[in-house]
N, CA, C and O atoms as CSV, one atom per row, in Angstrom:
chain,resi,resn,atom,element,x,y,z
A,1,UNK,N,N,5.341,-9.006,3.287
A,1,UNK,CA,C,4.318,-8.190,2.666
A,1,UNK,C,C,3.224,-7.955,3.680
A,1,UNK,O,O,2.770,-8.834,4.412
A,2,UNK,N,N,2.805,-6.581,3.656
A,2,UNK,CA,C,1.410,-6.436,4.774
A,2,UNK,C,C,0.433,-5.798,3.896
A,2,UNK,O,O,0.691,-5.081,2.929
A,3,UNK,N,N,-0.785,-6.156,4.362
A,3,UNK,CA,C,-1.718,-5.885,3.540
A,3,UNK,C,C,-2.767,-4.047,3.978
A,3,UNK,O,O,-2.970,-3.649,5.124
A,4,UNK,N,N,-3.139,-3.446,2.914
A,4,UNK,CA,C,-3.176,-2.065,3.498
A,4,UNK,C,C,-4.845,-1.957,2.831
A,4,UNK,O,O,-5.190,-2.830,2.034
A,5,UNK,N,N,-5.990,-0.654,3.281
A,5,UNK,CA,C,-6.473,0.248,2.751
A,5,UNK,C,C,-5.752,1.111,2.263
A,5,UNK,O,O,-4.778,1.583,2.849
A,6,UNK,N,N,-6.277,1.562,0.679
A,6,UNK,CA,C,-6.118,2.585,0.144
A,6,UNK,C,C,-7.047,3.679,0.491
A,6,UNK,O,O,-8.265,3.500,0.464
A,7,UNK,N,N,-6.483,4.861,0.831
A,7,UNK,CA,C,-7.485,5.836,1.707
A,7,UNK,C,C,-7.180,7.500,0.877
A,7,UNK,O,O,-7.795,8.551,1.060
A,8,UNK,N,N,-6.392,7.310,0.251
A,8,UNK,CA,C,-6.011,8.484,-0.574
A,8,UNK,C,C,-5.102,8.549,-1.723
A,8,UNK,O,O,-4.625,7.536,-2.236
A,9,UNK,N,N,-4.851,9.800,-2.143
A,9,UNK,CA,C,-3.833,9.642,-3.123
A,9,UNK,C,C,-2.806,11.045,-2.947
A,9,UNK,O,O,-3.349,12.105,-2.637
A,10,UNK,N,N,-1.296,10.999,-3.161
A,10,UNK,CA,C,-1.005,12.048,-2.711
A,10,UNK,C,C,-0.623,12.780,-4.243
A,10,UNK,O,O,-0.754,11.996,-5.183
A,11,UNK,N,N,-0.310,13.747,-4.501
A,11,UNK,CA,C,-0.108,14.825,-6.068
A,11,UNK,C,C,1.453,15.384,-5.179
A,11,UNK,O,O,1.777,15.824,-4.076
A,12,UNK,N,N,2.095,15.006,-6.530
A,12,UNK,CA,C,3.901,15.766,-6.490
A,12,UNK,C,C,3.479,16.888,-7.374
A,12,UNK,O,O,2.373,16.866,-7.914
A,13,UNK,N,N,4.114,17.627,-7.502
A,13,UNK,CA,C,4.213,19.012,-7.854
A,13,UNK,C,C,5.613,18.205,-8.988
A,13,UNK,O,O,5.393,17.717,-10.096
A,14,UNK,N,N,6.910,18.271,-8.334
A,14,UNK,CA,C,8.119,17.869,-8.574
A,14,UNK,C,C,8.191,16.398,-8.721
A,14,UNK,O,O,7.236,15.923,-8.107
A,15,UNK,N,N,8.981,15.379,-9.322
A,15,UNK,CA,C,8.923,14.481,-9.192
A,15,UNK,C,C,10.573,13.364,-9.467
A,15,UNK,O,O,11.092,13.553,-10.568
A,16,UNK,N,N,10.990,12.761,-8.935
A,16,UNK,CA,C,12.664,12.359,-9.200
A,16,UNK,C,C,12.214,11.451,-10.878
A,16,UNK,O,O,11.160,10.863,-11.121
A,17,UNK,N,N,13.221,11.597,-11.642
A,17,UNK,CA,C,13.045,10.729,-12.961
A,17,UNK,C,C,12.777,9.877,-12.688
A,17,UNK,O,O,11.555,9.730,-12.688
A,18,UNK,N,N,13.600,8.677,-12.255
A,18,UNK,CA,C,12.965,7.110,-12.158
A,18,UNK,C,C,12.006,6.867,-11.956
A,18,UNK,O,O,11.495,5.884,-12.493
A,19,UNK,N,N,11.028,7.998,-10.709
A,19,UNK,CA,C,9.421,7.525,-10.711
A,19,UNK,C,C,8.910,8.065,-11.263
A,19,UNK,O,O,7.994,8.326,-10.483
A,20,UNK,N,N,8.653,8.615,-12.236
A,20,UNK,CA,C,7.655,9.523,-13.406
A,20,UNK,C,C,7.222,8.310,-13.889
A,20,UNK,O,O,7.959,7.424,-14.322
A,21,UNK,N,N,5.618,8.262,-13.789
A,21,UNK,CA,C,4.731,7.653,-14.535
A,21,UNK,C,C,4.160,6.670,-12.841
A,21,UNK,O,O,3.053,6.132,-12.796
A,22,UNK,N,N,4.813,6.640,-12.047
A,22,UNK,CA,C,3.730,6.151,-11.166
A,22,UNK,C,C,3.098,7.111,-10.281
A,22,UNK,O,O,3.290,8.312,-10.465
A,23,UNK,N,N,2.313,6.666,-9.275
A,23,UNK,CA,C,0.984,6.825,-8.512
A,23,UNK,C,C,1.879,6.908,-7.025
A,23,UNK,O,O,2.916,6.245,-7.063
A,24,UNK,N,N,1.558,7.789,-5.448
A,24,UNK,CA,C,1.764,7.735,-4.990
A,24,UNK,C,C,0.108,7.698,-3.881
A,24,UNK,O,O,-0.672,8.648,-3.955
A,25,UNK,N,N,-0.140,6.672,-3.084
A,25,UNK,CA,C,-1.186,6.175,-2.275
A,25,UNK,C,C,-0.866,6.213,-0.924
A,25,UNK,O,O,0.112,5.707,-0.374
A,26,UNK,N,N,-2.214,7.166,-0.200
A,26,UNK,CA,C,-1.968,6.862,1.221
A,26,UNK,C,C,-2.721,5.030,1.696
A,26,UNK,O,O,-3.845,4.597,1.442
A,27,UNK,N,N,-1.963,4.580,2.177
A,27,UNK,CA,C,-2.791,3.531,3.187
A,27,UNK,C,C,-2.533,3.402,4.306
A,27,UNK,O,O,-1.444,3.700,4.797
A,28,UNK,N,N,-3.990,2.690,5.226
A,28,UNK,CA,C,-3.934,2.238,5.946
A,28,UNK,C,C,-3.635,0.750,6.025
A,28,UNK,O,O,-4.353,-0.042,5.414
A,29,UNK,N,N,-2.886,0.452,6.553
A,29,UNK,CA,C,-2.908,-1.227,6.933
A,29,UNK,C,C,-3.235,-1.757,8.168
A,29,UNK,O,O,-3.360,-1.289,9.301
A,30,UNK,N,N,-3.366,-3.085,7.557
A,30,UNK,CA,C,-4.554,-3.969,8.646
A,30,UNK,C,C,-3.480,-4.316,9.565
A,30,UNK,O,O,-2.345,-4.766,9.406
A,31,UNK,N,N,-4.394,-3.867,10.891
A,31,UNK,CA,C,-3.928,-4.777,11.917
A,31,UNK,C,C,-4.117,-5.965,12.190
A,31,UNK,O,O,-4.589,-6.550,11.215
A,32,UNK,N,N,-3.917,-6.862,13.398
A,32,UNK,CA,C,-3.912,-8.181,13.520
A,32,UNK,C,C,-5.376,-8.387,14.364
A,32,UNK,O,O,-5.959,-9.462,14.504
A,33,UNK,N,N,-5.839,-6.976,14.923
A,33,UNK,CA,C,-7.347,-7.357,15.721
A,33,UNK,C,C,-8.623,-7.200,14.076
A,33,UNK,O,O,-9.753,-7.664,13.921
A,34,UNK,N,N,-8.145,-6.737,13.565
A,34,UNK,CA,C,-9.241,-6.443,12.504
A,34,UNK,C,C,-9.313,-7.921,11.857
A,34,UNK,O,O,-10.411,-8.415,11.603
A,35,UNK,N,N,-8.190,-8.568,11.616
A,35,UNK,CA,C,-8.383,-9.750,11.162
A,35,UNK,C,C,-8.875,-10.881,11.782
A,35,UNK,O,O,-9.472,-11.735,11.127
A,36,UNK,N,N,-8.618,-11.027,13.461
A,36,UNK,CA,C,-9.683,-11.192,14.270
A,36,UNK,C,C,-11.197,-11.104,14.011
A,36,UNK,O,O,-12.037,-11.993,14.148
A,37,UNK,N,N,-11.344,-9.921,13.633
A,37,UNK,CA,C,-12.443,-9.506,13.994
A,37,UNK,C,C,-13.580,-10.041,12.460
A,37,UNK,O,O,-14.778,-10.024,12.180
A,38,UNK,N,N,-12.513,-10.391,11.936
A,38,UNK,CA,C,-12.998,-11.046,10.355
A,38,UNK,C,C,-13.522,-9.976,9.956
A,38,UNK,O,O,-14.751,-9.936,9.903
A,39,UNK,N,N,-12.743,-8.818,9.567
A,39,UNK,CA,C,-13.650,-7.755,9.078
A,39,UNK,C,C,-12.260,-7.318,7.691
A,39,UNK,O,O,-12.350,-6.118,7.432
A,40,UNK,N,N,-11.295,-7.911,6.982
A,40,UNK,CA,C,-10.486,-7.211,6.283
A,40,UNK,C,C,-11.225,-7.194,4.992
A,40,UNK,O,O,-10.785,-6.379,4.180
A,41,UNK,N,N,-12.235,-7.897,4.618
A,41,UNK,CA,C,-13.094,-7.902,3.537
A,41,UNK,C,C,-14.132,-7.010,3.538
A,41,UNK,O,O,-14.402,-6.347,2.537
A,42,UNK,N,N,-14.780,-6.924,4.635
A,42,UNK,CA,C,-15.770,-5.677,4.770
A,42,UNK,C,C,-15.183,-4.531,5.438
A,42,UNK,O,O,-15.216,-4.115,6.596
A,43,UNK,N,N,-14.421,-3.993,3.938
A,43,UNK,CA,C,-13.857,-2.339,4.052
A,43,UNK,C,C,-13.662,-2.037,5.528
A,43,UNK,O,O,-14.644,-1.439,5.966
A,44,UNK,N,N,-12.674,-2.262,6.485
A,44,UNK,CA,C,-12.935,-2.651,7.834
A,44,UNK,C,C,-12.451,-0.314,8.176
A,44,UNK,O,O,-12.178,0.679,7.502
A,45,UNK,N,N,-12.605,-0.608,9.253
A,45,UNK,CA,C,-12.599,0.689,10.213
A,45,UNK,C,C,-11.098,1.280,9.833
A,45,UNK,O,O,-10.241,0.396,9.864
A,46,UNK,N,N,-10.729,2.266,9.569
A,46,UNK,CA,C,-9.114,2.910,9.955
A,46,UNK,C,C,-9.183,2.552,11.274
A,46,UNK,O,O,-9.951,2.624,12.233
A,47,UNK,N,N,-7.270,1.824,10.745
A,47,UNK,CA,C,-6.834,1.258,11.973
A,47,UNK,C,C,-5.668,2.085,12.771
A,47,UNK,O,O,-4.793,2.715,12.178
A,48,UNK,N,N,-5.767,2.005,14.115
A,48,UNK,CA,C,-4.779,3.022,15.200
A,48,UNK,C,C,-3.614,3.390,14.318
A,48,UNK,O,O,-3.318,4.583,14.257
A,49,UNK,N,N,-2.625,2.143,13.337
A,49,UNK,CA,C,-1.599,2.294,12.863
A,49,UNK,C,C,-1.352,3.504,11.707
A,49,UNK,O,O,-1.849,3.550,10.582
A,50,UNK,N,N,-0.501,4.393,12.288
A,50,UNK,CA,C,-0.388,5.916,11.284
A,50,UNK,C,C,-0.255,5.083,9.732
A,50,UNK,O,O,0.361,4.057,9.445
A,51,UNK,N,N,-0.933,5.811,9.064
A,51,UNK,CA,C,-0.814,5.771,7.922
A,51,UNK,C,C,0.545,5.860,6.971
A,51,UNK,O,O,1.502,6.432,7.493
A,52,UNK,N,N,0.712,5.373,5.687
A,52,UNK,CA,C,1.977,5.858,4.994
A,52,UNK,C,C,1.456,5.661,3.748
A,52,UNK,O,O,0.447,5.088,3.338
A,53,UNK,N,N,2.574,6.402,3.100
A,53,UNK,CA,C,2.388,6.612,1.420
A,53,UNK,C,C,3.549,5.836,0.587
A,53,UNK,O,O,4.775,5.937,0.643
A,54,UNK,N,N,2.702,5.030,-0.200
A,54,UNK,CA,C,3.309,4.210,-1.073
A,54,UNK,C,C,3.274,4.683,-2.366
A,54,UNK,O,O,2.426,5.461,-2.802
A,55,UNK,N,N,4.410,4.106,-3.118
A,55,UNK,CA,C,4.608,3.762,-4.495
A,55,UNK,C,C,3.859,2.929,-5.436
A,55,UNK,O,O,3.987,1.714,-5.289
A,56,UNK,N,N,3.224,3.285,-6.223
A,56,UNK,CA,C,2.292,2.520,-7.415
A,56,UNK,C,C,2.492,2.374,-8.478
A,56,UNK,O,O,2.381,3.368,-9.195
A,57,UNK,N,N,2.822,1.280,-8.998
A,57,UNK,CA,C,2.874,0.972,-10.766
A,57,UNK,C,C,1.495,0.213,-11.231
A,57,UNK,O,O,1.186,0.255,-12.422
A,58,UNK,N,N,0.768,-0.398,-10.401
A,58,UNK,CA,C,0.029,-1.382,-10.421
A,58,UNK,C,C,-1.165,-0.662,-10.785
A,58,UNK,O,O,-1.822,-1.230,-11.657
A,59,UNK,N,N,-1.793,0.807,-10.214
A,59,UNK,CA,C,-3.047,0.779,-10.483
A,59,UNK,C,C,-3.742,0.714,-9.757
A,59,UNK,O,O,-4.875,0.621,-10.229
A,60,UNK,N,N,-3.679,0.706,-8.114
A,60,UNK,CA,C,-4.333,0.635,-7.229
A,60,UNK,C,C,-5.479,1.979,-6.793
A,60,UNK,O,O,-5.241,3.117,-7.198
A,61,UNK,N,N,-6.262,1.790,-6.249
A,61,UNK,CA,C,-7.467,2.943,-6.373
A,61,UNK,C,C,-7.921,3.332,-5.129
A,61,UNK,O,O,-7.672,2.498,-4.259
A,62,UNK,N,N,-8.401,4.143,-4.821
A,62,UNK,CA,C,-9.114,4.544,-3.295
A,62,UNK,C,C,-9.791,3.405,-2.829
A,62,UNK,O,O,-10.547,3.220,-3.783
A,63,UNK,N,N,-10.057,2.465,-1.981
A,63,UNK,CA,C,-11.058,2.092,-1.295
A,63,UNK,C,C,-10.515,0.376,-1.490
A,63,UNK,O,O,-10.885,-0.604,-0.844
A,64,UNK,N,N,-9.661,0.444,-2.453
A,64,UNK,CA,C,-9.056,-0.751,-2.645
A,64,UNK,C,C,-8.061,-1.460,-1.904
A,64,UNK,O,O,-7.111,-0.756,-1.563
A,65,UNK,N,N,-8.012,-2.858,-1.506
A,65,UNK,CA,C,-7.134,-4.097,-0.603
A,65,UNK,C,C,-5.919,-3.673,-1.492
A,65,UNK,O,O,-6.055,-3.472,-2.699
A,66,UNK,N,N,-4.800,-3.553,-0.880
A,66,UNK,CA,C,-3.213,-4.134,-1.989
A,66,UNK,C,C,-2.710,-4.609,-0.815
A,66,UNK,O,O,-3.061,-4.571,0.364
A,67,UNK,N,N,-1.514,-5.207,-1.625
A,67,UNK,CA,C,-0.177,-5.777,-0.739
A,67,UNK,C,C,1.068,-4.913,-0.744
A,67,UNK,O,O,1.506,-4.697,-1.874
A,68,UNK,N,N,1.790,-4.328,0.343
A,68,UNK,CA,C,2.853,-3.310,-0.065
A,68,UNK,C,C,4.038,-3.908,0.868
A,68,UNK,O,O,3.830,-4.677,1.806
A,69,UNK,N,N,5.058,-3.529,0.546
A,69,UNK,CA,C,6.150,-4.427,1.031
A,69,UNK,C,C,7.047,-2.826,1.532
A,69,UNK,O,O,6.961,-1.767,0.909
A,70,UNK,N,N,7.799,-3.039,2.689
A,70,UNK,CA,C,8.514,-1.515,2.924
A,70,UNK,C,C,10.291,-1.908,3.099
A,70,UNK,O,O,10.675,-3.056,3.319
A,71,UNK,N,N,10.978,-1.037,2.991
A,71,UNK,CA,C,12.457,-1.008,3.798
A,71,UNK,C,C,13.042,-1.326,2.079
A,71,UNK,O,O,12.544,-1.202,0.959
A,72,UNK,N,N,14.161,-1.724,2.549
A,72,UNK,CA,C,15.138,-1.974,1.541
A,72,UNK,C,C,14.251,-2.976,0.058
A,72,UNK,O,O,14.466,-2.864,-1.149
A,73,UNK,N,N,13.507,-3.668,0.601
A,73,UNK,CA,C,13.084,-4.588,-0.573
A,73,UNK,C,C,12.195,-3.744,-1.439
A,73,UNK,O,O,12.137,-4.036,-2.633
A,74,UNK,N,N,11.708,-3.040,-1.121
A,74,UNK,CA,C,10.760,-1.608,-2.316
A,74,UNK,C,C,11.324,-1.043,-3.264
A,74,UNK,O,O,10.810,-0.728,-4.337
A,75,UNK,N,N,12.818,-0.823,-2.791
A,75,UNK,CA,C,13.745,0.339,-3.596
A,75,UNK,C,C,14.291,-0.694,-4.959
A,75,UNK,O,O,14.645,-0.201,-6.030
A,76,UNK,N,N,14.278,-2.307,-4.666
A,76,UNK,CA,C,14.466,-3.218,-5.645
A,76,UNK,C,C,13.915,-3.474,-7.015
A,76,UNK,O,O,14.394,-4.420,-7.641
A,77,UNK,N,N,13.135,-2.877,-7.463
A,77,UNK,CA,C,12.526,-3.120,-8.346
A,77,UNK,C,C,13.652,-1.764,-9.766
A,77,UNK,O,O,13.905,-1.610,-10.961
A,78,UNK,N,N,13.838,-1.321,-8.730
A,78,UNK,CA,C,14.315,-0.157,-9.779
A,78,UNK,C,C,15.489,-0.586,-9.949
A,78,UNK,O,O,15.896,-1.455,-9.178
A,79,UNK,N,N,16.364,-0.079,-11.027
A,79,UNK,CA,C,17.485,0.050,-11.841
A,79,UNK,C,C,18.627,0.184,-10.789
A,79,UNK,O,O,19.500,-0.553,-10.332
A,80,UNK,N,N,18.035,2.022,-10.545
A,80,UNK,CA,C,19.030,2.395,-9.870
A,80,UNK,C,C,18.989,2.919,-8.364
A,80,UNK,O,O,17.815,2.695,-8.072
A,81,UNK,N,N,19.481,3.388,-7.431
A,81,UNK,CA,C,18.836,3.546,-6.119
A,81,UNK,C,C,18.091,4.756,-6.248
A,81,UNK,O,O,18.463,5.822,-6.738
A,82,UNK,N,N,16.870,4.421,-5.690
A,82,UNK,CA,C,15.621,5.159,-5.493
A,82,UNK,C,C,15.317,5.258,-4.361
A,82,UNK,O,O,15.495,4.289,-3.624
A,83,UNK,N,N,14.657,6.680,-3.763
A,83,UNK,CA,C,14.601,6.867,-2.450
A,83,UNK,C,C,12.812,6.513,-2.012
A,83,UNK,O,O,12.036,7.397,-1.649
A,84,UNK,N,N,12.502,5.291,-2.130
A,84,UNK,CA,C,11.494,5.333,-1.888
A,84,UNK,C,C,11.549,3.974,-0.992
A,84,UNK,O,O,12.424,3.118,-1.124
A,85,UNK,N,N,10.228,3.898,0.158
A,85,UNK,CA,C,10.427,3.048,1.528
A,85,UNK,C,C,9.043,2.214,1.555
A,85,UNK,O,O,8.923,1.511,2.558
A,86,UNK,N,N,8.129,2.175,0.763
A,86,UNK,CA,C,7.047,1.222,0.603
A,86,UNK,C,C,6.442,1.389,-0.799
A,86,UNK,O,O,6.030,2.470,-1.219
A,87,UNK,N,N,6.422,0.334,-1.436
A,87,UNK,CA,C,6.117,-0.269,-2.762
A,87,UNK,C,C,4.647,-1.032,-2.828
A,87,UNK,O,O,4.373,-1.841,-1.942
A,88,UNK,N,N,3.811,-0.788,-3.779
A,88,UNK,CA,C,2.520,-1.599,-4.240
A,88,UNK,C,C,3.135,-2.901,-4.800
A,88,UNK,O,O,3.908,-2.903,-5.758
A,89,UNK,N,N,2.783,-3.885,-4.211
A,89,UNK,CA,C,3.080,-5.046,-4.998
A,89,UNK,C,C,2.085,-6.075,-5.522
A,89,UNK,O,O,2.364,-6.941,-6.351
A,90,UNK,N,N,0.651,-5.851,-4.834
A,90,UNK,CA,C,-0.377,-6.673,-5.110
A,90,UNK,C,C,-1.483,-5.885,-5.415
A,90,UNK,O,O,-1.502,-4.789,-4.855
A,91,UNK,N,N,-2.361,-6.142,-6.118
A,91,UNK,CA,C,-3.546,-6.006,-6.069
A,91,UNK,C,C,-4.454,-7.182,-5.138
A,91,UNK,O,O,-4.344,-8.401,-5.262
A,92,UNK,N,N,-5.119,-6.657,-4.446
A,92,UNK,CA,C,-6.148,-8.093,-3.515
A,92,UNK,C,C,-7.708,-8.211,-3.520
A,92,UNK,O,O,-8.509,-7.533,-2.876
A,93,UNK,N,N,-7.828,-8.709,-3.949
A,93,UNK,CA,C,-9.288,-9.360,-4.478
A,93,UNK,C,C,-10.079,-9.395,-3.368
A,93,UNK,O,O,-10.857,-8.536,-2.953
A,94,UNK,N,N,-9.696,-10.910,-2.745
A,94,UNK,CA,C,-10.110,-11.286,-1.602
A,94,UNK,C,C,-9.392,-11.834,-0.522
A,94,UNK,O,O,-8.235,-12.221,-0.687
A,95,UNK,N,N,-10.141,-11.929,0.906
A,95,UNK,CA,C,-9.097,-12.522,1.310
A,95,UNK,C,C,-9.617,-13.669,2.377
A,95,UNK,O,O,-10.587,-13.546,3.124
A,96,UNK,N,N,-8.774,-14.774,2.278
A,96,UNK,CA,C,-9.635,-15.553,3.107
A,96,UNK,C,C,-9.024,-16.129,4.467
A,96,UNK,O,O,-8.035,-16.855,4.567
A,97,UNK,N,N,-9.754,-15.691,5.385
A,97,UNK,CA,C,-8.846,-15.711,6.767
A,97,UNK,C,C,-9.769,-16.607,7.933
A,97,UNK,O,O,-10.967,-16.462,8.174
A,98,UNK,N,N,-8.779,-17.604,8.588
A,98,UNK,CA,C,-9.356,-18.626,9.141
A,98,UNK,C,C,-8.164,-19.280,10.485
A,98,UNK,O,O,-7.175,-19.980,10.268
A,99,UNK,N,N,-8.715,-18.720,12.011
A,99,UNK,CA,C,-7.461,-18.591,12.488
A,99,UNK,C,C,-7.447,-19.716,13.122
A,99,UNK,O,O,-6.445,-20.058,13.751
């Protein structure tokens, strides 16, 4: 699991059945100098790493910490195979980092 900014939200026009009713989110995720830098709690800087758009059941919001998991383990939650490559899996509160 890696931990991301939520920085947007994207709108389908079209949408495949199985995901009707969730949320699709751009994030950024944290790199390993930001956590260094003890900054993943104070809304830290967009980081170099391109952005991607995840899958949401959870509820996650602009400006908000989650946990998103990518590759084969995302598409798991569903029934049947779904073409989707990063999943919301956490909501994150806080975080406490101590290296």
């Amino acid at each position: 699991m890696r931990l991301g900014t939520v920085i947007g939200r994207v709108t389908l026009s079209v949408t495949v059945p199985p995901l009707e009713g969730g949320r699709w989110l751009i994030v950024s995720p944290f790199t390993r100098d930001q956590y260094a830098a003890g900054s993943p709690n104070d809304k830290p800087a967009l980081s170099s790493e391109p952005s991607l758009v995840v899958y949401d059941d959870l509820g996650g919001a602009v400006g908000q910490t989650i946990g998103f998991v990518e590759g084969r383990e995302a598409a798991c939650p569903f029934e049947k195979p779904t073409p989707v490559d990063a999943i919301n899996t956490a909501l994150v509160d806080e975080i406490f980092y101590s290296p």
